[in-house]
mmCIF file as gemmi writes it, N, C-alpha and C atoms, coordinates in Angstrom:
data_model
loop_
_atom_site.group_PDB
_atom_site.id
_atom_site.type_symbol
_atom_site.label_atom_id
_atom_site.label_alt_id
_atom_site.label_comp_id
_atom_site.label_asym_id
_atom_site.label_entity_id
_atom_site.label_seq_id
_atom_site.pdbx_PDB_ins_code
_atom_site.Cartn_x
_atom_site.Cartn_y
_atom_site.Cartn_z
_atom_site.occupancy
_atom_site.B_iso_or_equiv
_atom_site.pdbx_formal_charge
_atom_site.auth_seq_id
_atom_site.auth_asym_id
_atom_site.pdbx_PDB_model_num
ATOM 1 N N . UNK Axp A 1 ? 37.122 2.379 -38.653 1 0 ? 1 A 1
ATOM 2 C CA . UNK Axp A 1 ? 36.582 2.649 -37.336 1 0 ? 1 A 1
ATOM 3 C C . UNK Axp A 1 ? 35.424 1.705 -37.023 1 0 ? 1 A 1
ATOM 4 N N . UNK Axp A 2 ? 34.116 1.454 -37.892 1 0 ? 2 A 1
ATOM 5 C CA . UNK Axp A 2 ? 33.58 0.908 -37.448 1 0 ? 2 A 1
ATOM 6 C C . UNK Axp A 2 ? 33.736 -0.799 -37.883 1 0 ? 2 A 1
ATOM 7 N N . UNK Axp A 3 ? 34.883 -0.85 -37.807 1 0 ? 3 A 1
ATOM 8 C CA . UNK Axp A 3 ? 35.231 -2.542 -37.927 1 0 ? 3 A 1
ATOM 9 C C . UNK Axp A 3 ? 36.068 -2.693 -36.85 1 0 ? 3 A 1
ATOM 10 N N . UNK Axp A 4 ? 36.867 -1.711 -36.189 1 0 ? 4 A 1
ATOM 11 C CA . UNK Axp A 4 ? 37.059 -1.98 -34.654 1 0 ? 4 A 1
ATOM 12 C C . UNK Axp A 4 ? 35.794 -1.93 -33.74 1 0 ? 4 A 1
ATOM 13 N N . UNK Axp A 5 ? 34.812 -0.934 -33.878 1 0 ? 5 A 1
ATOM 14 C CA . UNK Axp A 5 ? 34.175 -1.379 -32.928 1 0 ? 5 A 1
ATOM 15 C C . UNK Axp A 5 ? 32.812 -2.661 -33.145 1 0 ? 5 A 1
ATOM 16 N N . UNK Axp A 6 ? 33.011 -3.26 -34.204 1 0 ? 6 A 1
ATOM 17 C CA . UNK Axp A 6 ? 32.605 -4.939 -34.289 1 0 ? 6 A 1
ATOM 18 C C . UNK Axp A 6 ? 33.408 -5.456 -33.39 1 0 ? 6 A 1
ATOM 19 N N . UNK Axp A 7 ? 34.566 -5.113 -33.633 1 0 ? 7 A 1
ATOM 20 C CA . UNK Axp A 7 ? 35.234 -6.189 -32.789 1 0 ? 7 A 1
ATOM 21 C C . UNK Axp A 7 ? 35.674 -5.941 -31.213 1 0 ? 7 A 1
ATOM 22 N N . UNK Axp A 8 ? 35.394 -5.057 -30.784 1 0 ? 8 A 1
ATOM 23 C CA . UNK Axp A 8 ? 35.178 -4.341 -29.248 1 0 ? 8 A 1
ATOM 24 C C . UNK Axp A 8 ? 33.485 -4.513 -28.9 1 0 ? 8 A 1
ATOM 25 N N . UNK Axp A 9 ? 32.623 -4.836 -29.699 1 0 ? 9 A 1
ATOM 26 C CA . UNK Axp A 9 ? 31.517 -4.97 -29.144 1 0 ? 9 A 1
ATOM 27 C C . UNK Axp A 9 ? 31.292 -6.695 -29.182 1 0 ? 9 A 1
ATOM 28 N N . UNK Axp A 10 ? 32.633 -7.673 -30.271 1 0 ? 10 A 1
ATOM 29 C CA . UNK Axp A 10 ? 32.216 -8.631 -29.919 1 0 ? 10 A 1
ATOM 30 C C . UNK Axp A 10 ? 33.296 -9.277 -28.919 1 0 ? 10 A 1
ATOM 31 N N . UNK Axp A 11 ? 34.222 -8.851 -28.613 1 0 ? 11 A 1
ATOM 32 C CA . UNK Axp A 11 ? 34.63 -9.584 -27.428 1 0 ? 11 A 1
ATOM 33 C C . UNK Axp A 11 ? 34.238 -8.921 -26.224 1 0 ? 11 A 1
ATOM 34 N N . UNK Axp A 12 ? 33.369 -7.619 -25.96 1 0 ? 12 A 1
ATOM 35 C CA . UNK Axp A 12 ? 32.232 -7.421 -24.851 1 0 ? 12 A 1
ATOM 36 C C . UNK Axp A 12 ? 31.214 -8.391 -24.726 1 0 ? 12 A 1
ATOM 37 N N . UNK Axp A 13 ? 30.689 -8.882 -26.1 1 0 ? 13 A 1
ATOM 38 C CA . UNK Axp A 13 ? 29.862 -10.152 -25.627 1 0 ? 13 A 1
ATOM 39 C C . UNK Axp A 13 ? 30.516 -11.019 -25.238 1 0 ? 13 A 1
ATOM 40 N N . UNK Axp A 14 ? 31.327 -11.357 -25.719 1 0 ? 14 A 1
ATOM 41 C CA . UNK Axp A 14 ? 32.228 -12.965 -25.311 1 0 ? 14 A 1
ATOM 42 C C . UNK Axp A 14 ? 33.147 -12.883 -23.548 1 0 ? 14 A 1
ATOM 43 N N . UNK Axp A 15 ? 33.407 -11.307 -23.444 1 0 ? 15 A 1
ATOM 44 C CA . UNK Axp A 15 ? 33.07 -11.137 -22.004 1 0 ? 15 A 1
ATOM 45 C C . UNK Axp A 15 ? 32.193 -11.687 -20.682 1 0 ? 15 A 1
ATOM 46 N N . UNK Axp A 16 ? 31.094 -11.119 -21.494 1 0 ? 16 A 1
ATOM 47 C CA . UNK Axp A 16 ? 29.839 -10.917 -20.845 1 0 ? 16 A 1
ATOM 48 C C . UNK Axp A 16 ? 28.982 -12.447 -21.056 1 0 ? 16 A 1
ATOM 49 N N . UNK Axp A 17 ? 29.581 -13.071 -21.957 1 0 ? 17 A 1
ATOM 50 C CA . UNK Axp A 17 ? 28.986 -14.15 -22.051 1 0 ? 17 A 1
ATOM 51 C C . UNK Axp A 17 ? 29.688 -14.992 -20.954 1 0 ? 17 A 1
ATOM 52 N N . UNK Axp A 18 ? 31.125 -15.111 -20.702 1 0 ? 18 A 1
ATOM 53 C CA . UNK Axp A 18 ? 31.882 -15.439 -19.764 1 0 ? 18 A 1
ATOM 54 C C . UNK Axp A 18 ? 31.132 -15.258 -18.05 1 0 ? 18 A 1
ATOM 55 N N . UNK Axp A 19 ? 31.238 -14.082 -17.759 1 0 ? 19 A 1
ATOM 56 C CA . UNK Axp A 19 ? 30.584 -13.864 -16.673 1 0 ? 19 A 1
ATOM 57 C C . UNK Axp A 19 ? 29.251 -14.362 -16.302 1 0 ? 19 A 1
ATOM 58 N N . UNK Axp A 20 ? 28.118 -15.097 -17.071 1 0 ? 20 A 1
ATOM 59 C CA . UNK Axp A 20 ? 27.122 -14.885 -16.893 1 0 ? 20 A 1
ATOM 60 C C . UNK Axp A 20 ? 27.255 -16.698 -17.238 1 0 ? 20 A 1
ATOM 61 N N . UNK Axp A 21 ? 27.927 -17.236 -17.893 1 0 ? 21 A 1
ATOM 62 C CA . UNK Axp A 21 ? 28.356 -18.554 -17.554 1 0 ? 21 A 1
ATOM 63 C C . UNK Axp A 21 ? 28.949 -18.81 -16.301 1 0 ? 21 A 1
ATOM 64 N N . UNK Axp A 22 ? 29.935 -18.176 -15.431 1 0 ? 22 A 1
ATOM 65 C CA . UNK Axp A 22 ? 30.385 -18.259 -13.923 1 0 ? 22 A 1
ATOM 66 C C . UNK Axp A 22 ? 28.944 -18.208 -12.925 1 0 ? 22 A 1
ATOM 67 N N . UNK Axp A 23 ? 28.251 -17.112 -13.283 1 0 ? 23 A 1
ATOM 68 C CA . UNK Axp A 23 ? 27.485 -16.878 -12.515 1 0 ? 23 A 1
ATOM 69 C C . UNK Axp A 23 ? 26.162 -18.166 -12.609 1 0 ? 23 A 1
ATOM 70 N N . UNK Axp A 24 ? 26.21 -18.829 -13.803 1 0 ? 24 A 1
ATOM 71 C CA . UNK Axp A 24 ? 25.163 -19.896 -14.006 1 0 ? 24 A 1
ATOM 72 C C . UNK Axp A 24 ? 25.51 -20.906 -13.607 1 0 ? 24 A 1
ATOM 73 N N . UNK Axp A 25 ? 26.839 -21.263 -13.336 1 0 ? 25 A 1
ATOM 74 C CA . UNK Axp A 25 ? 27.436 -22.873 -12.91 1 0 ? 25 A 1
ATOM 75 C C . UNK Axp A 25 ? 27.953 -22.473 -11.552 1 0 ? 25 A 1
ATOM 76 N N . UNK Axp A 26 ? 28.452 -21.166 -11.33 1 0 ? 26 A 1
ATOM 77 C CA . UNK Axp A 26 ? 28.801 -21.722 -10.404 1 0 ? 26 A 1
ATOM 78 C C . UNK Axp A 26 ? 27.937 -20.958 -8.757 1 0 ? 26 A 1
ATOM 79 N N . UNK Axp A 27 ? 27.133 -21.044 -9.04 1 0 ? 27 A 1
ATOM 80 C CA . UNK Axp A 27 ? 25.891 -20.515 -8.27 1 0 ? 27 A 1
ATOM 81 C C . UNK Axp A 27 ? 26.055 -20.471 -6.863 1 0 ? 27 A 1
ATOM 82 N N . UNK Axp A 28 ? 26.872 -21.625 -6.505 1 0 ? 28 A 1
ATOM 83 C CA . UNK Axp A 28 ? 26.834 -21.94 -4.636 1 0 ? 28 A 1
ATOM 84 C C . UNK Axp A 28 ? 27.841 -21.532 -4.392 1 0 ? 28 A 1
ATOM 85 N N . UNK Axp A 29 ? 28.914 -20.935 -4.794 1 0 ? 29 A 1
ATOM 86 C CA . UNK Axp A 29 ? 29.833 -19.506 -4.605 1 0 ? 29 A 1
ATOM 87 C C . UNK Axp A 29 ? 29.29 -18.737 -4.403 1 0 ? 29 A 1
ATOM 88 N N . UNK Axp A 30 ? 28.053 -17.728 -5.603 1 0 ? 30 A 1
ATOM 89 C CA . UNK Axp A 30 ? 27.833 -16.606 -5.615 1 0 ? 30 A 1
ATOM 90 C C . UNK Axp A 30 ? 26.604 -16.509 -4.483 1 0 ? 30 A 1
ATOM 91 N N . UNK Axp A 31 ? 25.885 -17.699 -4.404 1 0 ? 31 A 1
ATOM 92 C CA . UNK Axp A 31 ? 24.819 -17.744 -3.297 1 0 ? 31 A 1
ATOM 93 C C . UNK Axp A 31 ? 25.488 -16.67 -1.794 1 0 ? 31 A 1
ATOM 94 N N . UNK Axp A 32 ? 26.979 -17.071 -1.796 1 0 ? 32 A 1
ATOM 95 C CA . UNK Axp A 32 ? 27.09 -16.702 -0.397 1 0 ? 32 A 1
ATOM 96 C C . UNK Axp A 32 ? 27.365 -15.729 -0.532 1 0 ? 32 A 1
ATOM 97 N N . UNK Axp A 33 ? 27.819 -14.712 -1.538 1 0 ? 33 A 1
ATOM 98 C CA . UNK Axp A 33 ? 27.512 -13.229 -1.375 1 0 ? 33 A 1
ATOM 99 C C . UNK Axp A 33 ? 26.537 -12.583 -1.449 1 0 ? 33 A 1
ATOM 100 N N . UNK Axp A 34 ? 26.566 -10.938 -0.914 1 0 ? 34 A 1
ATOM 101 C CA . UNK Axp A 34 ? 25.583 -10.433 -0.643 1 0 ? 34 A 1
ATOM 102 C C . UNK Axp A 34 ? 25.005 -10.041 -2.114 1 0 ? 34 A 1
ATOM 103 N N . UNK Axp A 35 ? 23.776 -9.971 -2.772 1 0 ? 35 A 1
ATOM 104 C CA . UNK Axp A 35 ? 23.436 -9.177 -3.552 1 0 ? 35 A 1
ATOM 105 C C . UNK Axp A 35 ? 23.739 -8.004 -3.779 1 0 ? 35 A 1
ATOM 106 N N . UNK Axp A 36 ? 24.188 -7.256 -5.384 1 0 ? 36 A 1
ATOM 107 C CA . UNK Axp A 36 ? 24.561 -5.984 -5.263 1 0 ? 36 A 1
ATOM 108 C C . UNK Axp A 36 ? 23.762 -5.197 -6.096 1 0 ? 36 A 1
ATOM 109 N N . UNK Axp A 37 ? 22.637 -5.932 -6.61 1 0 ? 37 A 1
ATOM 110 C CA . UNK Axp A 37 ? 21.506 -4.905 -7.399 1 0 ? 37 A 1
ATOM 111 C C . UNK Axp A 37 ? 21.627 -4.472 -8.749 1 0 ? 37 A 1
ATOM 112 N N . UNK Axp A 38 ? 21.516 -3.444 -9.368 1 0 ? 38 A 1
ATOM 113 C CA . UNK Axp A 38 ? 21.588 -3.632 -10.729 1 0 ? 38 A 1
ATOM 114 C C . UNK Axp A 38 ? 22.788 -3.804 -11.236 1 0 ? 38 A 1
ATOM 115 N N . UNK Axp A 39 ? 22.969 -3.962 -12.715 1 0 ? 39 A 1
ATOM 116 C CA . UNK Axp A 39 ? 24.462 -4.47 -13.554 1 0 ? 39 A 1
ATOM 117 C C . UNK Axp A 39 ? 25.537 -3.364 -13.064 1 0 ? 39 A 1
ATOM 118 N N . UNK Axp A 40 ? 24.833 -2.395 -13.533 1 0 ? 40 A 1
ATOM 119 C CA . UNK Axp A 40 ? 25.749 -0.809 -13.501 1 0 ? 40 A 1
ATOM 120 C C . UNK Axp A 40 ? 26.526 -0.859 -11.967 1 0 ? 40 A 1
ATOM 121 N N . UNK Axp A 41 ? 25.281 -0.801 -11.074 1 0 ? 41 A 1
ATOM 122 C CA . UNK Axp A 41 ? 26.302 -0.827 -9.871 1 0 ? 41 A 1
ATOM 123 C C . UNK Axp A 41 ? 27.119 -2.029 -9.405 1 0 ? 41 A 1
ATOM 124 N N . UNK Axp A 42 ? 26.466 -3.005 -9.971 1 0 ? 42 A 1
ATOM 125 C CA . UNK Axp A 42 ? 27.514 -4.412 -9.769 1 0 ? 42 A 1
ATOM 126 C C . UNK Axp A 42 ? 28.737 -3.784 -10.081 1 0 ? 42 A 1
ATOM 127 N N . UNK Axp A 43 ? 28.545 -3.368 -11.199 1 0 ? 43 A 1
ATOM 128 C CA . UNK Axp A 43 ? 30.061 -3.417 -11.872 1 0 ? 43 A 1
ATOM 129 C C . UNK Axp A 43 ? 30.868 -2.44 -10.996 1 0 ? 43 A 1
ATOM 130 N N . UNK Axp A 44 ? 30.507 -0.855 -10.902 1 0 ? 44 A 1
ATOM 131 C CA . UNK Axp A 44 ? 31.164 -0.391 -10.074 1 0 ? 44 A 1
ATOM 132 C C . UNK Axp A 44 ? 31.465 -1.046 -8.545 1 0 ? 44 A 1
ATOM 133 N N . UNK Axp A 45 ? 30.771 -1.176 -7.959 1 0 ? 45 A 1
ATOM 134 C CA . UNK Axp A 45 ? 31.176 -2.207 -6.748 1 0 ? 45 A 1
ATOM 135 C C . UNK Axp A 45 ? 32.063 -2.713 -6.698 1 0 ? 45 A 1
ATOM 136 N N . UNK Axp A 46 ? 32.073 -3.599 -8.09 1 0 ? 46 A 1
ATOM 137 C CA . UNK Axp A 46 ? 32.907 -5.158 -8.136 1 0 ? 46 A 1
ATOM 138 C C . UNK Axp A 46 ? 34.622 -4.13 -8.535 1 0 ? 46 A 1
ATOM 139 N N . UNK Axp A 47 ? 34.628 -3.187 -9.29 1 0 ? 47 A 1
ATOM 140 C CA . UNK Axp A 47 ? 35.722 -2.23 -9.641 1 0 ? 47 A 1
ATOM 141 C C . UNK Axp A 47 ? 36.403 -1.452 -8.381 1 0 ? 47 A 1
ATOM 142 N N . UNK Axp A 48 ? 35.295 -1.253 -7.669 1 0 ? 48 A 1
ATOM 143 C CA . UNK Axp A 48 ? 36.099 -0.31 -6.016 1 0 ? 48 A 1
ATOM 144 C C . UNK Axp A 48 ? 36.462 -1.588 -5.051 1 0 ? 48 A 1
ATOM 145 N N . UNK Axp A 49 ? 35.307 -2.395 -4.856 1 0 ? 49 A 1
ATOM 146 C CA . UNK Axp A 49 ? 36.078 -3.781 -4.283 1 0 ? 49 A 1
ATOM 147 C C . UNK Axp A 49 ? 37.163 -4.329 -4.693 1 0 ? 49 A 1
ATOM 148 N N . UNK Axp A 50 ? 37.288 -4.642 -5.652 1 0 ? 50 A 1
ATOM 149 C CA . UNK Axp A 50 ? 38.719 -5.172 -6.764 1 0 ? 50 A 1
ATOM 150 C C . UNK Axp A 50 ? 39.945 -4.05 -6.331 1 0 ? 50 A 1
ATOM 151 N N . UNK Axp A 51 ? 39.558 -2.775 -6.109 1 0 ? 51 A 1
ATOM 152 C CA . UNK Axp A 51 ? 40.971 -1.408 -6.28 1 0 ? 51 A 1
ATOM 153 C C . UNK Axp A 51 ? 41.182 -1.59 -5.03 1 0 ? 51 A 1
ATOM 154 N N . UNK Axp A 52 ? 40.768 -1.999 -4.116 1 0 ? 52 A 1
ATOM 155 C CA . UNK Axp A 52 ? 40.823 -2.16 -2.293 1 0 ? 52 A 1
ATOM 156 C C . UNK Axp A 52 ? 41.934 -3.363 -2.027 1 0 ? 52 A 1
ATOM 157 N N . UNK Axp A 53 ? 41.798 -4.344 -3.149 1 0 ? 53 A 1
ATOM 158 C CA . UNK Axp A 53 ? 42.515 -5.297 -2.259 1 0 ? 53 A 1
ATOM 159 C C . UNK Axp A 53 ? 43.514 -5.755 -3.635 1 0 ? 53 A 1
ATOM 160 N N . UNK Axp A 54 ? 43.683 -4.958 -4.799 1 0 ? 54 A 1
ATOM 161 C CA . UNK Axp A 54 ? 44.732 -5.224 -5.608 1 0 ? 54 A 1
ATOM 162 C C . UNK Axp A 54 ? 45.212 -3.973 -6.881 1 0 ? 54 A 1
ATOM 163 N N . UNK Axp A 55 ? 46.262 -3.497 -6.71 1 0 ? 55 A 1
ATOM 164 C CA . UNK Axp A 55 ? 46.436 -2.774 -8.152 1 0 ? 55 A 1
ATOM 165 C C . UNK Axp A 55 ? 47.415 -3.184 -9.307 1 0 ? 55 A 1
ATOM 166 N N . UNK Axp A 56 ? 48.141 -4.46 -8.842 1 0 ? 56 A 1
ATOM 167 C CA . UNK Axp A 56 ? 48.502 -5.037 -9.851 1 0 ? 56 A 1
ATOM 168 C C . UNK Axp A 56 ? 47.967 -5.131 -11.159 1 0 ? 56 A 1
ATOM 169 N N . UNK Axp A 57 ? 48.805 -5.148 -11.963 1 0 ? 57 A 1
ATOM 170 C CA . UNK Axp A 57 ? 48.004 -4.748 -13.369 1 0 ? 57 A 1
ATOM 171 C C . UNK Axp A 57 ? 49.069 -6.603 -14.296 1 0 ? 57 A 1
ATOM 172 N N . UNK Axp A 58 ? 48.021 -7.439 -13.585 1 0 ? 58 A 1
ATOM 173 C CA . UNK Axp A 58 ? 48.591 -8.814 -14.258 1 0 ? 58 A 1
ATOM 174 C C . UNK Axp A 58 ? 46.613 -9.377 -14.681 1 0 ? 58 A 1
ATOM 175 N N . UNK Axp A 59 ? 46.873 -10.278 -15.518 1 0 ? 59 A 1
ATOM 176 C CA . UNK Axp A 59 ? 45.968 -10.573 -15.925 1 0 ? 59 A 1
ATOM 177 C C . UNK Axp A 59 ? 44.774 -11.678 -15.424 1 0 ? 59 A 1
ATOM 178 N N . UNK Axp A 60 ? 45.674 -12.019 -13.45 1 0 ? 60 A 1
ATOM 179 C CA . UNK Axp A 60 ? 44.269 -12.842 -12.59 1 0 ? 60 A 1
ATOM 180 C C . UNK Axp A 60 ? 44.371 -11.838 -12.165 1 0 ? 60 A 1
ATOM 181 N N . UNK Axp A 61 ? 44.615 -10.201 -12.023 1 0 ? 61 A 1
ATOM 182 C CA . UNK Axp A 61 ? 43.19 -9.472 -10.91 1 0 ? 61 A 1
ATOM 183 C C . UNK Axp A 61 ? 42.282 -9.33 -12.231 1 0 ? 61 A 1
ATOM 184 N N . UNK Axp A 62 ? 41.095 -9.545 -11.196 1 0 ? 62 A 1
ATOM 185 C CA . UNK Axp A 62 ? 39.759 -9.067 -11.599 1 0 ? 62 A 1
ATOM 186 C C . UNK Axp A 62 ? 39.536 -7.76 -11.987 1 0 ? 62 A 1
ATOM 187 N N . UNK Axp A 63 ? 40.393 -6.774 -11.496 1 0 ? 63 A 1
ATOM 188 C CA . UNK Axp A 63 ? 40.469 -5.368 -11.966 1 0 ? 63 A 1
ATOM 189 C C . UNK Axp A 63 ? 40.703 -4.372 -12.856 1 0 ? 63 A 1
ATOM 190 N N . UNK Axp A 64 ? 41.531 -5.592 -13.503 1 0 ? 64 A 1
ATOM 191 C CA . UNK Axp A 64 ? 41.805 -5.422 -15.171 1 0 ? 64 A 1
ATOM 192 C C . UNK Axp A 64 ? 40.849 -5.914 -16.041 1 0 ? 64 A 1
ATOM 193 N N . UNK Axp A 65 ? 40.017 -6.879 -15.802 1 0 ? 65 A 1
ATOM 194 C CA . UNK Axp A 65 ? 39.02 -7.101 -16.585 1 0 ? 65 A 1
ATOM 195 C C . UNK Axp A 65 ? 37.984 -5.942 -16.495 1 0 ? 65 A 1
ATOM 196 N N . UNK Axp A 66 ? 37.23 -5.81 -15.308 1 0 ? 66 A 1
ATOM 197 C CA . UNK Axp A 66 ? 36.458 -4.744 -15.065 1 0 ? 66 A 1
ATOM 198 C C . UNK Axp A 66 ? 36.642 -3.653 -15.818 1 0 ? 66 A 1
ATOM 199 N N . UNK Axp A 67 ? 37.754 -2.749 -15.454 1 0 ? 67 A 1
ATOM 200 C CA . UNK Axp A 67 ? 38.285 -1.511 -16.217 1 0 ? 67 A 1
ATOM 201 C C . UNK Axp A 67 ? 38.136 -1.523 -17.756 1 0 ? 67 A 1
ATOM 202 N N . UNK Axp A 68 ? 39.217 -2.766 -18.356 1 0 ? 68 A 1
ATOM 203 C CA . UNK Axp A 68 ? 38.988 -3.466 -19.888 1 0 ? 68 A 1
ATOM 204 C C . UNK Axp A 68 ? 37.608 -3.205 -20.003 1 0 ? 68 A 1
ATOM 205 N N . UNK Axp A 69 ? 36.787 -3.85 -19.623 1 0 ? 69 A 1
ATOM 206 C CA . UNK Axp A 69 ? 35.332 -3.789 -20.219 1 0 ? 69 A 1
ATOM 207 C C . UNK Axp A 69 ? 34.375 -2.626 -20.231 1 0 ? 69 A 1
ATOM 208 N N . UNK Axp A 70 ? 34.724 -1.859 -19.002 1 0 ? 70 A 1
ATOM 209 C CA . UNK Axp A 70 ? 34.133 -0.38 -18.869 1 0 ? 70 A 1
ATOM 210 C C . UNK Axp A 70 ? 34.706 0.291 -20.321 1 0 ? 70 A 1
ATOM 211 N N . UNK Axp A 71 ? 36.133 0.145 -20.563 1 0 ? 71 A 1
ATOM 212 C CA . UNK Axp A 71 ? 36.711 1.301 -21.365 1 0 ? 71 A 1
ATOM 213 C C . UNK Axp A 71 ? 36.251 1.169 -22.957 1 0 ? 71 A 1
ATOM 214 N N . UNK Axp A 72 ? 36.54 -0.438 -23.153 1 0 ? 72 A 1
ATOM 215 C CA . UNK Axp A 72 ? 35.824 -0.913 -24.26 1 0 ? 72 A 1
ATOM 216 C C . UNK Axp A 72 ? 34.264 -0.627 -24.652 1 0 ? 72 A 1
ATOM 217 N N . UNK Axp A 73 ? 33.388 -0.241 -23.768 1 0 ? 73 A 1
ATOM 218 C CA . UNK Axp A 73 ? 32.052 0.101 -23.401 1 0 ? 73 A 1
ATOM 219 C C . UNK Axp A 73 ? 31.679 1.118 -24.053 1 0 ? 73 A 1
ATOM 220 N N . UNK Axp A 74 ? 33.032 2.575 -23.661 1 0 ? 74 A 1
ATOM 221 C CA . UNK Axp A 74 ? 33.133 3.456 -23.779 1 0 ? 74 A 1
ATOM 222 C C . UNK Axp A 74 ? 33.104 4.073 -25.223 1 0 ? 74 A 1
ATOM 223 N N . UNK Axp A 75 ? 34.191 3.277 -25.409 1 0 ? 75 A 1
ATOM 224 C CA . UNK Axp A 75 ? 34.495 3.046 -26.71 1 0 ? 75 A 1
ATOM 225 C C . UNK Axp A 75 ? 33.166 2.635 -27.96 1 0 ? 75 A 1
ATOM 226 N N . UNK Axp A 76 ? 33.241 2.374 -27.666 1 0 ? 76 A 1
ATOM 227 C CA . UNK Axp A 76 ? 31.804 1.649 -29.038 1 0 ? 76 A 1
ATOM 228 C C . UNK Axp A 76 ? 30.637 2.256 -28.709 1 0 ? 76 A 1
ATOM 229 N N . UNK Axp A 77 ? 30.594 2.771 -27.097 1 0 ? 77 A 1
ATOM 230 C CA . UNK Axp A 77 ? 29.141 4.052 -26.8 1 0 ? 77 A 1
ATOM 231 C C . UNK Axp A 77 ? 29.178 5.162 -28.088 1 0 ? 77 A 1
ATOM 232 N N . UNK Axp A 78 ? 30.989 5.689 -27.617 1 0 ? 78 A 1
ATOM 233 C CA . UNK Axp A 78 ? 31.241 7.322 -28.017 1 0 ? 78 A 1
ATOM 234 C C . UNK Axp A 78 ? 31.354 6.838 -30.125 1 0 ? 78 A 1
ATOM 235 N N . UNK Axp A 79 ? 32.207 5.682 -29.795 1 0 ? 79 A 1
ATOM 236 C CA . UNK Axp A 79 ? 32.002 5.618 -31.422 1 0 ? 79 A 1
ATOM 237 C C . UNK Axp A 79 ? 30.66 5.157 -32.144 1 0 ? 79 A 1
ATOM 238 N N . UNK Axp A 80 ? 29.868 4.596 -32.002 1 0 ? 80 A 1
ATOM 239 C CA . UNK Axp A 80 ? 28.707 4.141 -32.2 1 0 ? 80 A 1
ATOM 240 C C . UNK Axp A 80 ? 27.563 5.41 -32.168 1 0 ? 80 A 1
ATOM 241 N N . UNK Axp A 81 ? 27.888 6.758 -31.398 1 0 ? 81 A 1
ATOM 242 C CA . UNK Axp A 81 ? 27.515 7.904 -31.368 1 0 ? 81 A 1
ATOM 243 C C . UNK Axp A 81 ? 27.607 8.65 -32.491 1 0 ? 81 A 1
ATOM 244 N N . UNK Axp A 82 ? 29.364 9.048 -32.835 1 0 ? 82 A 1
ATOM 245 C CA . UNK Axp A 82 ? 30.01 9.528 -33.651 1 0 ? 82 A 1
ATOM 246 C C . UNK Axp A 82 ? 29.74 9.287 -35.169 1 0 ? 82 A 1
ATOM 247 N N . UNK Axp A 83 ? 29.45 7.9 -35.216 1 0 ? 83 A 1
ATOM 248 C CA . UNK Axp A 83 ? 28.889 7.41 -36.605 1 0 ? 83 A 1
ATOM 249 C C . UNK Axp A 83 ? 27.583 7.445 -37.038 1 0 ? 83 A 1
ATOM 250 N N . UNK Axp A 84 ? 26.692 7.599 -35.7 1 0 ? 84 A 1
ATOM 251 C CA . UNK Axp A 84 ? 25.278 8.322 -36.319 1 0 ? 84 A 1
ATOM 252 C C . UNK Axp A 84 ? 25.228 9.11 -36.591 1 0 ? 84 A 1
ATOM 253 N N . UNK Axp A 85 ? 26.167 10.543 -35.888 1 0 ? 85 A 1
ATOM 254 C CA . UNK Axp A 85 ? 25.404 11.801 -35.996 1 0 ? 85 A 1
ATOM 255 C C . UNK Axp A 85 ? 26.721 12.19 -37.903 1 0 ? 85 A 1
ATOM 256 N N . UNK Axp A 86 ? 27.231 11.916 -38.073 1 0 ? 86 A 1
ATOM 257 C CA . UNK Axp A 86 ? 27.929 11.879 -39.462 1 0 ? 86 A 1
ATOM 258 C C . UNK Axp A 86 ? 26.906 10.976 -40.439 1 0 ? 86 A 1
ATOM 259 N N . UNK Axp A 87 ? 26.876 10.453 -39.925 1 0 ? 87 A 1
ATOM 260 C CA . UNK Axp A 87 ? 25.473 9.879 -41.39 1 0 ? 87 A 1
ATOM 261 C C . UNK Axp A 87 ? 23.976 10.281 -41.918 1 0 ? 87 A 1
């Protein structure tokens, strides 16, 4: 168990490292949207925006990543929980 969630917490970084490389290069894209304030609600935002205009479940919507990363989140929260209170 806790050698899956090494590896669910490291391709959340390599995620998150992804996104935050888009957002560093490619800046005069994101300039022209509106600000959406903290991470948490980014993300939801970016998840109800994404469910509005696609539910395809292929791997260019953005909506599958989002979800992926929430659930994975989840995952290594509840297990990362589970393994403190047992020790």
């Amino acid at each position: 168990m806790n050698v899956l969630l090494w590896v669910f917490q490291a391709a959340l970084a390599l995620l998150a490292f992804g996104g935050g490389a888009y957002k560093l290069f490619m800046f005069d894209e994101l300039a022209k949207m509106p600000a959406m304030g903290a991470l948490a609600l980014e993300s939801l935002a970016l998840a109800g925006l994404y469910a509005r205009y696609s539910l395809e479940l292929t791997a260019t919507n953005p909506l599958v990543w989002v979800v992926m990363m929430g659930l994975m989140a989840a995952v290594v929260a509840y297990g990362r929980s589970a393994l403190r209170q047992r020790a």
